[in-house]
C-alpha positions as a Markdown table, in Angstrom:
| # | Residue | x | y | z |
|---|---|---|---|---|
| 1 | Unk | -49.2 | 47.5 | -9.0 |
| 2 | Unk | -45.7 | 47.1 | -10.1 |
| 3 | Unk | -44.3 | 48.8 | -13.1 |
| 4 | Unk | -42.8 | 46.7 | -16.0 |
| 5 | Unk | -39.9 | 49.0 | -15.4 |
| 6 | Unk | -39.6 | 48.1 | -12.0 |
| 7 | Unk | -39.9 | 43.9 | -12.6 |
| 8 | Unk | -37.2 | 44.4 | -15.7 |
| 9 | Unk | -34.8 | 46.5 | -13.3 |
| 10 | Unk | -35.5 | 43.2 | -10.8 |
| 11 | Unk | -34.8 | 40.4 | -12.6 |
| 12 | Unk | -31.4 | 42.1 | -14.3 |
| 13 | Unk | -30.3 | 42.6 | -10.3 |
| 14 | Unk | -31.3 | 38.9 | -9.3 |
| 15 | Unk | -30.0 | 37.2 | -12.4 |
| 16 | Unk | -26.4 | 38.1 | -11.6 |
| 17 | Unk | -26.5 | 37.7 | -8.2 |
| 18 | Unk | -27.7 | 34.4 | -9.0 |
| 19 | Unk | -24.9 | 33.6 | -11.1 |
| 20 | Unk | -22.2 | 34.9 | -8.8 |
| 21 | Unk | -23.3 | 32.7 | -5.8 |
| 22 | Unk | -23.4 | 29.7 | -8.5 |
| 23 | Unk | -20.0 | 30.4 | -9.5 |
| 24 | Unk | -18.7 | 30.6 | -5.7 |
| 25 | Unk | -20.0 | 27.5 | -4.5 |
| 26 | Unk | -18.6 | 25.6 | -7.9 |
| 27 | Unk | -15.3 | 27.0 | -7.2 |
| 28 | Unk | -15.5 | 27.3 | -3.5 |
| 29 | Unk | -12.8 | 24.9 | -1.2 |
| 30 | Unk | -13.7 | 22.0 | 0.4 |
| 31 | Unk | -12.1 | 21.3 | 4.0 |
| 32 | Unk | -10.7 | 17.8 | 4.4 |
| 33 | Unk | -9.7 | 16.4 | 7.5 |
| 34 | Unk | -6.8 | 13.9 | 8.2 |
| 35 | Unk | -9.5 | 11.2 | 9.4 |
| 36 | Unk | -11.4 | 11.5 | 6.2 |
| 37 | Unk | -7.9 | 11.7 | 4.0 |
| 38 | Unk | -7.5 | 8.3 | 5.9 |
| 39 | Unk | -10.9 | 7.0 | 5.1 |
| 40 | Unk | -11.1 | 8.5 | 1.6 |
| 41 | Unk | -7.6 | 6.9 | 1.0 |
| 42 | Unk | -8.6 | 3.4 | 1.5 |
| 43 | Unk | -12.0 | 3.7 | 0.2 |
| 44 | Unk | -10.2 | 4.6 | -3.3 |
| 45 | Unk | -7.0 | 2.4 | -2.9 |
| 46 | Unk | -7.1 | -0.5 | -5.8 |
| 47 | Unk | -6.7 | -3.3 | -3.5 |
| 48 | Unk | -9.8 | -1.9 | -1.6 |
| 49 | Unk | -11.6 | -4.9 | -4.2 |
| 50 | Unk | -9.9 | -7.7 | -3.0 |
| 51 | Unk | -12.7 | -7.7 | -0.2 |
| 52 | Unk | -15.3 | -8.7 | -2.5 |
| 53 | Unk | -13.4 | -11.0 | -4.1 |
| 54 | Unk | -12.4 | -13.1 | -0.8 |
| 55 | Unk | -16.1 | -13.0 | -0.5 |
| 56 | Unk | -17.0 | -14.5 | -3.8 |
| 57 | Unk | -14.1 | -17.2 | -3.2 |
| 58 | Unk | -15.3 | -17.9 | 0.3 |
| 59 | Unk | -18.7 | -18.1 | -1.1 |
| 60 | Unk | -18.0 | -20.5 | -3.8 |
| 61 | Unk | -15.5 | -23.0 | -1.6 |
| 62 | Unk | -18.5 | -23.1 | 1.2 |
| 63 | Unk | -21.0 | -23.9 | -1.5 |
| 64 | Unk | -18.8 | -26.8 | -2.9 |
| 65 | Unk | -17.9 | -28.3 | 0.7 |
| 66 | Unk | -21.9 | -27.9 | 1.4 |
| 67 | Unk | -22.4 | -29.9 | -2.1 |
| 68 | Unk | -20.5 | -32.8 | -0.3 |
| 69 | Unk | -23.8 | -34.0 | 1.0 |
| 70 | Unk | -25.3 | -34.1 | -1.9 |
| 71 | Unk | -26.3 | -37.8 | -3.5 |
| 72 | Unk | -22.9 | -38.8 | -6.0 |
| 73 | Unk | -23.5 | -40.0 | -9.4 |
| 74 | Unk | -21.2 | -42.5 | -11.2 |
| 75 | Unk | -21.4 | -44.1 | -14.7 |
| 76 | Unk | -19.4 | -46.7 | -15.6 |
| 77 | Unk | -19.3 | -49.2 | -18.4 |
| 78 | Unk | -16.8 | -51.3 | -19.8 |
| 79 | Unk | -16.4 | -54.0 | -22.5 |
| 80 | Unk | -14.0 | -57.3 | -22.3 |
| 81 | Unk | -12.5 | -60.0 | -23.6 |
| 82 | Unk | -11.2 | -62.5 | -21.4 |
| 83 | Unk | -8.9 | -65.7 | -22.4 |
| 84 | Unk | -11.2 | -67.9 | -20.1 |
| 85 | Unk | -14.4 | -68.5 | -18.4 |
| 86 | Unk | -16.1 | -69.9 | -15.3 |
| 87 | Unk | -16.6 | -74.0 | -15.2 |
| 88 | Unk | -18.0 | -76.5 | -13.4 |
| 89 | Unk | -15.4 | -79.0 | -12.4 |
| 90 | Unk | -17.9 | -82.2 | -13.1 |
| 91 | Unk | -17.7 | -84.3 | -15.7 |
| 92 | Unk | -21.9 | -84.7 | -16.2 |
| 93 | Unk | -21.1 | -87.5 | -19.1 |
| 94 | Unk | -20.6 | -90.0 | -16.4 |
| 95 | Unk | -24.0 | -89.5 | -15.5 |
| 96 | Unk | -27.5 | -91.6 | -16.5 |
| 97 | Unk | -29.2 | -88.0 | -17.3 |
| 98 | Unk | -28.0 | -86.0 | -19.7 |
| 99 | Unk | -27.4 | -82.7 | -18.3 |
| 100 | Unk | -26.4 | -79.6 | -20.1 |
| 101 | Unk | -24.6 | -76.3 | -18.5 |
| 102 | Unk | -24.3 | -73.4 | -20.5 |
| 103 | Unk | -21.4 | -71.6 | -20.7 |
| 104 | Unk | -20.5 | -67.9 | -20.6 |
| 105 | Unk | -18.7 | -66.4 | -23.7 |
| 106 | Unk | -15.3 | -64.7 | -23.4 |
| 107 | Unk | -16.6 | -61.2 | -24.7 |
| 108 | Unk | -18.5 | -59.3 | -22.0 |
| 109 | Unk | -20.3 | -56.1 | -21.4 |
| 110 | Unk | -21.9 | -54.2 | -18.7 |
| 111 | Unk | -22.9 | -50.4 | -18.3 |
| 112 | Unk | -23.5 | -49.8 | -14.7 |
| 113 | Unk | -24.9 | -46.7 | -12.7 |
| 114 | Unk | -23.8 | -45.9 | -9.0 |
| 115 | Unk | -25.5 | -43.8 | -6.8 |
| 116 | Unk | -23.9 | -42.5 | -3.7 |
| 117 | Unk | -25.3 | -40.7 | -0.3 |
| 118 | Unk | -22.9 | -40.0 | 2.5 |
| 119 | Unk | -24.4 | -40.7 | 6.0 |
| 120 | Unk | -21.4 | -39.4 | 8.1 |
| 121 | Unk | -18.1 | -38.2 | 6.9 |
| 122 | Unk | -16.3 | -37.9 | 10.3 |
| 123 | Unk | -16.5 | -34.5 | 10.1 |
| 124 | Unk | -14.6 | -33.7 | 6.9 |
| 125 | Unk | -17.0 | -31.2 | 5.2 |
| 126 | Unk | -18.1 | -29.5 | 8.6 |
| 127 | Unk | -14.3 | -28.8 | 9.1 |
| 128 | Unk | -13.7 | -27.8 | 5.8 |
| 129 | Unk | -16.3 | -25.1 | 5.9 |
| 130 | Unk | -14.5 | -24.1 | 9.1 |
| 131 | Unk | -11.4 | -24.2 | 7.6 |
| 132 | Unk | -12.8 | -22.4 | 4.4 |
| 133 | Unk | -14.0 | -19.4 | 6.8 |
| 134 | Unk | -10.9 | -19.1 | 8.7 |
| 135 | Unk | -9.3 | -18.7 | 5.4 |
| 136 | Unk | -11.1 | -15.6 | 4.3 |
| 137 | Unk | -11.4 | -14.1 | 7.6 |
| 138 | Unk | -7.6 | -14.8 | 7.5 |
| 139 | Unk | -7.1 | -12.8 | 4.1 |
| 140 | Unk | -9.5 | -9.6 | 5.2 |
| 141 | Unk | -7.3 | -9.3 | 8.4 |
| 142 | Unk | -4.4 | -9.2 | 6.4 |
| 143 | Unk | -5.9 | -7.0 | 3.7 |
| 144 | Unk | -6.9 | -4.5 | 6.4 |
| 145 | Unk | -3.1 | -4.3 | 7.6 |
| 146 | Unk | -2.6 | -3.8 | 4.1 |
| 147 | Unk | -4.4 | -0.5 | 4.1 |
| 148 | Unk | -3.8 | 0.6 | 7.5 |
| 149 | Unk | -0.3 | 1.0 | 6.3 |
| 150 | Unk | -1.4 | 3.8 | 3.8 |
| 151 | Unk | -2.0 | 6.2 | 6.7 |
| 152 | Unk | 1.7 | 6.5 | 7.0 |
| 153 | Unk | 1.9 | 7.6 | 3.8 |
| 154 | Unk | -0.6 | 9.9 | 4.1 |
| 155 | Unk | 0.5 | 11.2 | 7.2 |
| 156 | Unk | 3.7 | 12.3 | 5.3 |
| 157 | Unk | 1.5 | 14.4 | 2.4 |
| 158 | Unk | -0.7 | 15.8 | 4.7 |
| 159 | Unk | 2.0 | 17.0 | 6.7 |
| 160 | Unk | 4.1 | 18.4 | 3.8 |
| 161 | Unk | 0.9 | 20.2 | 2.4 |
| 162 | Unk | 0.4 | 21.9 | 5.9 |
| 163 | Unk | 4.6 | 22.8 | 6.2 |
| 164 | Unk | 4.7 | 24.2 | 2.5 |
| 165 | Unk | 1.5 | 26.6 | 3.3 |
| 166 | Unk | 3.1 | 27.9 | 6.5 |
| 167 | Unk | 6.0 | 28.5 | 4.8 |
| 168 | Unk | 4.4 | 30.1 | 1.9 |
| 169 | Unk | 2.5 | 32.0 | 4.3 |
| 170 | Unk | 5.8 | 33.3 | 6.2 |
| 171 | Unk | 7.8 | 34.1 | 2.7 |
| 172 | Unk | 4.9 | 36.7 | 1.9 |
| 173 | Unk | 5.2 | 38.2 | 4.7 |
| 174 | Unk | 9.0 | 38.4 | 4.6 |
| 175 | Unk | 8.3 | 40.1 | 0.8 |
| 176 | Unk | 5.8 | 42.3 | 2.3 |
| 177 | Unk | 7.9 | 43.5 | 5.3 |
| 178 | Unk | 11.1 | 44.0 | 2.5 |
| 179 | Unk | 8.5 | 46.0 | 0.4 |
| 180 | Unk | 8.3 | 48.4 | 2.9 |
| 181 | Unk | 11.7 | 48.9 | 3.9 |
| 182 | Unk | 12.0 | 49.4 | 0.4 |
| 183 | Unk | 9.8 | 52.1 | 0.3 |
| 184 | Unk | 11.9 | 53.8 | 3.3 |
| 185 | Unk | 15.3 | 53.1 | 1.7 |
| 186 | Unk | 13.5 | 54.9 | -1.5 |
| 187 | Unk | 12.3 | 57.8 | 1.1 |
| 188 | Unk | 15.8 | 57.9 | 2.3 |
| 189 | Unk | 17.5 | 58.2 | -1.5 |
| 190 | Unk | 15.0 | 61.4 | -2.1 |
| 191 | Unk | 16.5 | 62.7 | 1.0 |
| 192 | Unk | 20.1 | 62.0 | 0.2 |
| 193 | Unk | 20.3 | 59.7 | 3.5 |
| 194 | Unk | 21.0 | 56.9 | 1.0 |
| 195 | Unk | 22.2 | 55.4 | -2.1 |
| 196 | Unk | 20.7 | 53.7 | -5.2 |
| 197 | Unk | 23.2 | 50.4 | -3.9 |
| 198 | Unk | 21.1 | 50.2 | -1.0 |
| 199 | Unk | 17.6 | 50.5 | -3.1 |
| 200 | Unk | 19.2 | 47.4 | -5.2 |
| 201 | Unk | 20.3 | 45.3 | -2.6 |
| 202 | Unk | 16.9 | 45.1 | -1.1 |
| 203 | Unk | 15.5 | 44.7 | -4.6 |
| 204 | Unk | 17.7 | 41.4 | -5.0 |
| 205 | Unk | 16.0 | 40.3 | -1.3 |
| 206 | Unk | 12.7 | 40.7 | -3.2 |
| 207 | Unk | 13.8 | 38.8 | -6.4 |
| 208 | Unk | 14.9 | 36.1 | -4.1 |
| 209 | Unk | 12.1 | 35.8 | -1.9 |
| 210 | Unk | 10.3 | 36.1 | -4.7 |
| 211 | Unk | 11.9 | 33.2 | -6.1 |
| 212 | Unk | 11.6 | 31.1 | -2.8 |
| 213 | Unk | 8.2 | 31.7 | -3.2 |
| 214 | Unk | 7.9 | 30.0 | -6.4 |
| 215 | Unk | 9.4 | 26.7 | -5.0 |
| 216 | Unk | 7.6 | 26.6 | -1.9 |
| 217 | Unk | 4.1 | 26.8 | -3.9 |
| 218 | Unk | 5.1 | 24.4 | -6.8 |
| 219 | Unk | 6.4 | 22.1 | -3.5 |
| 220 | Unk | 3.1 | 22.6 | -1.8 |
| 221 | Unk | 1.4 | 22.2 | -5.2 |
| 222 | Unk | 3.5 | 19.0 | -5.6 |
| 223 | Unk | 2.3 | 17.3 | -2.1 |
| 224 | Unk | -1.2 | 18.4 | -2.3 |
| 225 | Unk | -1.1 | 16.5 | -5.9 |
| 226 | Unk | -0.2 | 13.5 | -4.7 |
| 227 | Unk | -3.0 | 13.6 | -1.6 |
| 228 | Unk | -5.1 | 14.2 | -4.2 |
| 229 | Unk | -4.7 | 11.7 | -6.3 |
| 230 | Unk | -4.4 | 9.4 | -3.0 |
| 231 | Unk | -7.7 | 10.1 | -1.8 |
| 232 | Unk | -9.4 | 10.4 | -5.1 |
| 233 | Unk | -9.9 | 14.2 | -5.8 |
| 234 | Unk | -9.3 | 15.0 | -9.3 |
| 235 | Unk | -9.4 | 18.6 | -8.7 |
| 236 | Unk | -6.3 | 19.5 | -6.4 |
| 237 | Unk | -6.7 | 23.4 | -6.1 |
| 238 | Unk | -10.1 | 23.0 | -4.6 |
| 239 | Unk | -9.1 | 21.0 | -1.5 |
| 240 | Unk | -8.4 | 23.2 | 2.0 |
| 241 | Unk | -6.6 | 20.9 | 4.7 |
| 242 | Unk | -8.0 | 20.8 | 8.0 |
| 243 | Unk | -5.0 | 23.3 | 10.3 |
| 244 | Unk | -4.4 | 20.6 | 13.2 |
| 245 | Unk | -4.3 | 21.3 | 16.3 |
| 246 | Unk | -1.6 | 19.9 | 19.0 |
| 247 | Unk | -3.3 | 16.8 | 20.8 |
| 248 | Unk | -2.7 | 15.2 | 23.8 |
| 249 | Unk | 0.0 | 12.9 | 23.9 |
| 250 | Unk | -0.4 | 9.2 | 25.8 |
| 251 | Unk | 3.0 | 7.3 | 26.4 |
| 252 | Unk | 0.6 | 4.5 | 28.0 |
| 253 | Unk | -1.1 | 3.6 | 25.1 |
| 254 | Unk | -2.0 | 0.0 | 23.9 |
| 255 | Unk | -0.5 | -1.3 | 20.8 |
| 256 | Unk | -4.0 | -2.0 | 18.6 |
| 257 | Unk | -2.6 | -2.4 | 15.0 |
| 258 | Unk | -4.4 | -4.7 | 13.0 |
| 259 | Unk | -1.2 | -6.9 | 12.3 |
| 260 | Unk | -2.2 | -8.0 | 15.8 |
| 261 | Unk | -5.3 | -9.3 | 14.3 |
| 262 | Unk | -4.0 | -11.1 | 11.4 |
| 263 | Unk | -1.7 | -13.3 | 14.0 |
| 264 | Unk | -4.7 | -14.3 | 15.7 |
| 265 | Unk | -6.5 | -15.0 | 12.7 |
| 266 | Unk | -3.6 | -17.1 | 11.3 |
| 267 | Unk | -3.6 | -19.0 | 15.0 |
| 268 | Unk | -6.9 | -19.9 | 14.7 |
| 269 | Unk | -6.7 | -21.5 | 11.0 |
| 270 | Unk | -3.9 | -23.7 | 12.9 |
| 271 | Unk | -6.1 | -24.7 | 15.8 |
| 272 | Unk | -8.6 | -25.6 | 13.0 |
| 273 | Unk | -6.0 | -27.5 | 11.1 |
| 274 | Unk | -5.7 | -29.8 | 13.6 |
| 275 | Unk | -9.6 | -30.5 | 13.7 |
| 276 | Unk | -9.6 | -31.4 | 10.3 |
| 277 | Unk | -6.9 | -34.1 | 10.8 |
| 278 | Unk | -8.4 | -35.7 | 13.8 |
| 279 | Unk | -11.9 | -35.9 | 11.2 |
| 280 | Unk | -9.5 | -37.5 | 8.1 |
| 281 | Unk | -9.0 | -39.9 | 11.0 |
| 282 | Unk | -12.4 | -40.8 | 11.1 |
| 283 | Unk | -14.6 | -43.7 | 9.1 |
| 284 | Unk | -17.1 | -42.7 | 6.4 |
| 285 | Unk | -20.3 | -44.6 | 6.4 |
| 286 | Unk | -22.5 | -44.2 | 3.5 |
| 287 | Unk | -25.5 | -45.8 | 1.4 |
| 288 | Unk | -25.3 | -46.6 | -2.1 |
| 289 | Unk | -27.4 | -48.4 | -5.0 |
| 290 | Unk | -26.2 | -49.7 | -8.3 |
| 291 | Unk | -28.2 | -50.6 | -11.3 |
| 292 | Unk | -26.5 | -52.0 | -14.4 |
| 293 | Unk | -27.0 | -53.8 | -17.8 |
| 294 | Unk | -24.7 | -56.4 | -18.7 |
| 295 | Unk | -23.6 | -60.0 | -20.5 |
| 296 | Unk | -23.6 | -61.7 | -17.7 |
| 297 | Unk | -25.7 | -60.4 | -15.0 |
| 298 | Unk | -26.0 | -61.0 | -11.3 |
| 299 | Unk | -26.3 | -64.4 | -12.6 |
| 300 | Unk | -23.4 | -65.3 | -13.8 |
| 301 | Unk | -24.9 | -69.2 | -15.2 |
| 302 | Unk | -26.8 | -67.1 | -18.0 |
| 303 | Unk | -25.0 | -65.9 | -21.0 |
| 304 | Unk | -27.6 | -63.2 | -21.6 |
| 305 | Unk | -27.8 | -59.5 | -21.8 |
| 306 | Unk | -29.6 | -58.8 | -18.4 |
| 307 | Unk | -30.6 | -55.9 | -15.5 |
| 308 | Unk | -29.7 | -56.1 | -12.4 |
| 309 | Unk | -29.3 | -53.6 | -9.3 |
| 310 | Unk | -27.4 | -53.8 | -5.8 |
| 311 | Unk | -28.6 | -51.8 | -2.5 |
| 312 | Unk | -26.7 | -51.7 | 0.8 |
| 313 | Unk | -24.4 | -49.2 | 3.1 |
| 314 | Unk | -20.6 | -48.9 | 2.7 |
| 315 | Unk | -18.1 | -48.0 | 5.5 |
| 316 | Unk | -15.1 | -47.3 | 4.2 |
| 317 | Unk | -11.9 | -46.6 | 6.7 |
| 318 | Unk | -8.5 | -44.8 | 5.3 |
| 319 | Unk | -6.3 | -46.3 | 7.9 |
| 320 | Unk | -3.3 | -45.5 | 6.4 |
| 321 | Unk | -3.6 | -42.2 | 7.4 |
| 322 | Unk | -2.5 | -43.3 | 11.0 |
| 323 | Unk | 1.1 | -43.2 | 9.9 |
| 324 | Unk | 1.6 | -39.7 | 9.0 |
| 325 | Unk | -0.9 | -38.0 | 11.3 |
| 326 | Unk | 1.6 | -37.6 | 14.0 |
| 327 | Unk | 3.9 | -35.5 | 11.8 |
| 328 | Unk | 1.1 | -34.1 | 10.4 |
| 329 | Unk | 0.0 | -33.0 | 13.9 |
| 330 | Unk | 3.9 | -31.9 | 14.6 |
| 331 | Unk | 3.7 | -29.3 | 11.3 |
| 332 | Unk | 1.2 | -27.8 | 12.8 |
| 333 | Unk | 2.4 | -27.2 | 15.8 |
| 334 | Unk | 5.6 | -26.3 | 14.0 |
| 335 | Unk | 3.3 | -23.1 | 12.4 |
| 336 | Unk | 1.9 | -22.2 | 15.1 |
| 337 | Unk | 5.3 | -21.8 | 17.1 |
| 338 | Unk | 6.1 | -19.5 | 14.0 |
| 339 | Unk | 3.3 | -17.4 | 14.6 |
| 340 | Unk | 4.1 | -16.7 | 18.0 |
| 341 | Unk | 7.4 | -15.7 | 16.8 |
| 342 | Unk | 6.3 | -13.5 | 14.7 |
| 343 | Unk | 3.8 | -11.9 | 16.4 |
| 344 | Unk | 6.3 | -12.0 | 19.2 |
| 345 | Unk | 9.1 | -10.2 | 16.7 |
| 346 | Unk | 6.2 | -7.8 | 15.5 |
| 347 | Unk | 5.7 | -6.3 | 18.9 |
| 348 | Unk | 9.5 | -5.9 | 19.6 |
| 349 | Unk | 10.1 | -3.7 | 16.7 |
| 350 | Unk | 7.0 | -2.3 | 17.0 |
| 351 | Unk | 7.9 | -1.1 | 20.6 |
| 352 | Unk | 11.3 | 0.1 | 19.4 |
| 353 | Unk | 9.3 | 2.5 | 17.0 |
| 354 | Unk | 7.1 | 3.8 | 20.0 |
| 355 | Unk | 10.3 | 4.2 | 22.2 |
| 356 | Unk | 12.0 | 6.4 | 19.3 |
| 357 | Unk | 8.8 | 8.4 | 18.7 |
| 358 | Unk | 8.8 | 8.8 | 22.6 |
| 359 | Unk | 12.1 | 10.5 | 22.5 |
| 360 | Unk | 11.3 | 12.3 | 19.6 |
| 361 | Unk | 8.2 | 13.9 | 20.7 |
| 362 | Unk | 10.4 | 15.0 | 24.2 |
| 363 | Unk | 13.0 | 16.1 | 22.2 |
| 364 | Unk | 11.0 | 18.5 | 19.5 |
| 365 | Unk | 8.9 | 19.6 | 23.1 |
| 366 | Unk | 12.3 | 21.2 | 24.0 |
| 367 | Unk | 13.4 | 22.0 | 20.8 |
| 368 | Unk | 9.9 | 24.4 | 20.7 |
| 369 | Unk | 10.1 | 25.6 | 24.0 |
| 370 | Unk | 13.3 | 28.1 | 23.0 |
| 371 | Unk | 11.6 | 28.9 | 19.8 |
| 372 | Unk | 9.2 | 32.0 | 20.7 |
| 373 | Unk | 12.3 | 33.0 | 22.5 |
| 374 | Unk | 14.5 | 32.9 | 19.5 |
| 375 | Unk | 11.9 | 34.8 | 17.7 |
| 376 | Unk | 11.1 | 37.3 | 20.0 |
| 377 | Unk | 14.8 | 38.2 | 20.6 |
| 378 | Unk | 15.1 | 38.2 | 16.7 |
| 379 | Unk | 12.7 | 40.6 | 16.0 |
| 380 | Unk | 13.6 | 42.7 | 18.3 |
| 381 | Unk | 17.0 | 43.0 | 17.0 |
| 382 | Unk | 15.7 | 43.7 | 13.6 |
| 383 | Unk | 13.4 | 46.7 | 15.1 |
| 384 | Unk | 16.5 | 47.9 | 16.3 |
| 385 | Unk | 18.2 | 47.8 | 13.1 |
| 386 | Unk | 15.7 | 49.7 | 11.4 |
| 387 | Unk | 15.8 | 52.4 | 13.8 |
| 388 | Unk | 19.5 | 52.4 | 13.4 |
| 389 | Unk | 19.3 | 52.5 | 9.7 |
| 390 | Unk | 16.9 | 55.0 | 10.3 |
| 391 | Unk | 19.2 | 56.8 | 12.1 |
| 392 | Unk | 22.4 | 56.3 | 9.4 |
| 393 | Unk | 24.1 | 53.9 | 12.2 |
| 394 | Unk | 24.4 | 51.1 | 9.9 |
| 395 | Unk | 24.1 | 50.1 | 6.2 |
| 396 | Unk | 21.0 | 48.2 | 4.1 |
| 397 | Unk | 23.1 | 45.3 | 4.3 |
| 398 | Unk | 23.3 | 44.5 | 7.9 |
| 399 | Unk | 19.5 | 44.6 | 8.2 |
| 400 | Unk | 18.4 | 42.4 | 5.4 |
| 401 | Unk | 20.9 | 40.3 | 7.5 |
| 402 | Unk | 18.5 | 40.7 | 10.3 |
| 403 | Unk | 15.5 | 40.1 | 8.5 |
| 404 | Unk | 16.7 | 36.5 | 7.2 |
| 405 | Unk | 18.1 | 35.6 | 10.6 |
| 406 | Unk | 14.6 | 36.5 | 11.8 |
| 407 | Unk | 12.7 | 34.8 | 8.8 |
| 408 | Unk | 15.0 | 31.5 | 9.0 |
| 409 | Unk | 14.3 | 31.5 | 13.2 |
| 410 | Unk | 10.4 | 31.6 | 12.0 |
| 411 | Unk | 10.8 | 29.0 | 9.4 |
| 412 | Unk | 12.6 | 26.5 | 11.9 |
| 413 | Unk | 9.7 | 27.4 | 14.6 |
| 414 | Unk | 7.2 | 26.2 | 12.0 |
| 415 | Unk | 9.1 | 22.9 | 11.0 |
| 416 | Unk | 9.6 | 22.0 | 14.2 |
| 417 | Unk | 6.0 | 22.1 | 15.3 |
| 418 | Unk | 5.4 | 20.2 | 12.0 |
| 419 | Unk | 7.9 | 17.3 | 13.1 |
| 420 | Unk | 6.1 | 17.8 | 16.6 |
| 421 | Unk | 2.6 | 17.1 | 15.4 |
| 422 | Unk | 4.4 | 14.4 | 12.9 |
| 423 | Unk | 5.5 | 12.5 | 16.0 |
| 424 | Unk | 2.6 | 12.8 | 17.4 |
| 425 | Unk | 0.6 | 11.0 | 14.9 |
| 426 | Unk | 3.1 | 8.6 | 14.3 |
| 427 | Unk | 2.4 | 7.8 | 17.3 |
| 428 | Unk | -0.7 | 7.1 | 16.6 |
| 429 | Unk | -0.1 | 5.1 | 13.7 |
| 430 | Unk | 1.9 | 2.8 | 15.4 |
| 431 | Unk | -0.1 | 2.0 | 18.6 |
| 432 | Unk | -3.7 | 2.5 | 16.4 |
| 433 | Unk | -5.0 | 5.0 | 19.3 |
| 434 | Unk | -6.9 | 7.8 | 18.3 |
């Protein structure tokens, strides 16, 4: 049986381990990758509503062409006064029976009610729905270009973050490898091998890597910021990019943007445009019945307040349309020709932008090809130098020279595989290959 001594001893052992692994998975970093930055991106991007509101507005135009079908009510009524009426051109006085003929009085009234149902319609609301689709579909294509274009921009921060770290990461190092010479110079004073001059001038190295530090981190600080507030993360310091990795490079690769899309979609509302004039060409037939109250009637030989109705079908045939559906037909084509041209100008500058990314991936591949050899020679130098200045064969000065050229070859390896990967994924961005 345990020991009250022995559960109390427990639970004050548990209760704070408890609370330390709490505390590190609240402030532990969460790895984000440049896909998700791309997804997370658009997902938090304002215009990322406009898609359900093309979707209510698509909704509500279908309903109201669909309603087209629907039986049409009118009401009409009307009152008049009118400087003459109807007669009979016969004198009856002439005649041996007296015959009398009423006759209508100048003020009349009549409240009708018309009732409407279309039979056919040519095809009007069956190519306005069509048209009405092609619409939207036409706006989400375009909308989708829209954000697609964000992964440019985040191409750029993500980038920066990653270049700011690796820099960050090579100035500590530079402080940490000057904090040691220091410590030999300081070695060196004791043994009156060197002066307090050289101590200091390797102090100043420290200050100002110390202060290159500084701007490198409020730099990175500044670009991770910005992703942040991009992809929706409100807390900036708890986001750890994804290190990427060089991928393989395709110079065959289809152009897939979705510009491409929004062309066809836009080509496609034309080819429907010219459906919907062939069906304004067309008769409507429909069926209709009136029913009215009026002074006169139907009967227009009784001055009387009386009901009537009227039942039939109706065609009813715009022919004056005939005259401007040939240039209506010729602006249509006239669109279309200007989407050709533009998807036609969008490729050309899009493969210009391939073509320079091409050369700019060749060139940074032999740009980085000479950089491990730049470095390698460089640090060797700057071993020798600290063996020389070990040995009194030349001053502090000449090897903090050493060390920057050294630090500055390792700082232009690290852009340069930066602005490698960058043209890489540009790349990318322009054909949409993954």
């Amino acid at each position: 049986m345990n020991s009250p001594i022995i559960r109390s001893s427990t639970k004050y052992v548990v209760l704070p381990l408890l609370f330390s692994v709490f505390f590190t998975l609240l402030n532990a970093q969460q790895t984000v990758t440049i896909q998700e930055c791309y997804r997370l991106a658009e997902e938090n991007y304002p215009q990322i509503r406009q898609y359900d509101l093309i979707r209510k507005a698509e909704q509500y135009d279908l309903s109201n062409a669909g309603k087209s079908w629907l039986p049409q009510f009118v009401l009409n009524a009307k009152a008049t006064y009118q400087s003459d009426v109807t007669k009979l051109p016969v004198d009856f006085s002439q005649l041996p029976v007296e015959i009398t003929v009423p006759t209508l009085s100048k003020d009349q009234y009549q409240v009708m009610a018309e009732l409407n149902q279309t039979i056919w319609d040519g095809g009007a609301s069956s190519s306005a729905k069509q048209l009405t689709k092609s619409a939207a579909e036409t706006e989400r294509k375009q909308l989708e270009s829209d954000l697609y274009s964000l992964r440019e921009r985040i191409n750029q921060l993500y980038f920066g973050c990653l270049l700011q770290a690796d820099l960050l990461l090579q100035n500590r190092l530079l402080q940490k490898e000057l904090q040691i010479n220091l410590e030999r110079v300081q070695a060196f004073i004791a043994n009156g091998m060197a002066n307090e001059s050289d101590k200091e001038l390797l102090e100043v190295e420290l200050l100002n890597a110390s202060q290159r530090e500084t701007e490198i981190d409020a730099s990175r600080l500044a670009y991770l910021r910005m992703l942040s507030y991009f992809i929706g993360y409100k807390e900036p310091g708890k986001i750890q990019l994804e290190k990427l990795v060089v991928p393989a490079v395709d110079f065959s690769w289809s152009i897939k943007r979705p510009e491409l899309s929004v062309f066809e979609a836009k080509s496609i509302y034309a080819d429907l445009q010219l459906k919907a004039i062939t069906a304004g060409l067309m008769p409507r037939f429909g069926a209709f019945v009136q029913a009215g109250y009026g002074r006169p009637g139907l009967n227009m030989l009784e001055d009387e307040f009386s009901p009537f109705y009227v039942a039939g079908v109706r065609m009813s045939w715009n022919l004056g349309r005939l005259y401007t559906q040939k240039n209506d037909r010729r602006k249509v084509g006239t669109l279309q020709r200007q989407i050709d041209v533009g998807r036609e100008t969008f490729l050309f500058n899009t493969h210009m932008q391939l073509i320079q990314q091409q050369e700019e991936v060749q060139k940074m591949v032999r740009i980085m090809q000479s950089d491990d050899e730049i470095i390698r020679l460089r640090t060797n130098v700057k071993k020798a130098a600290e063996v020389k200045l070990s040995n009194g064969v030349i001053a502090v000065s000449d090897l903090i020279r050493e060390m920057n050229a050294e630090d500055m070859a390792r700082q232009a390896a690290m852009i340069h595989r930066t602005q490698y990967l960058m043209a890489i994924y540009q790349i990318r961005y322009i054909t949409n290959n993954e």
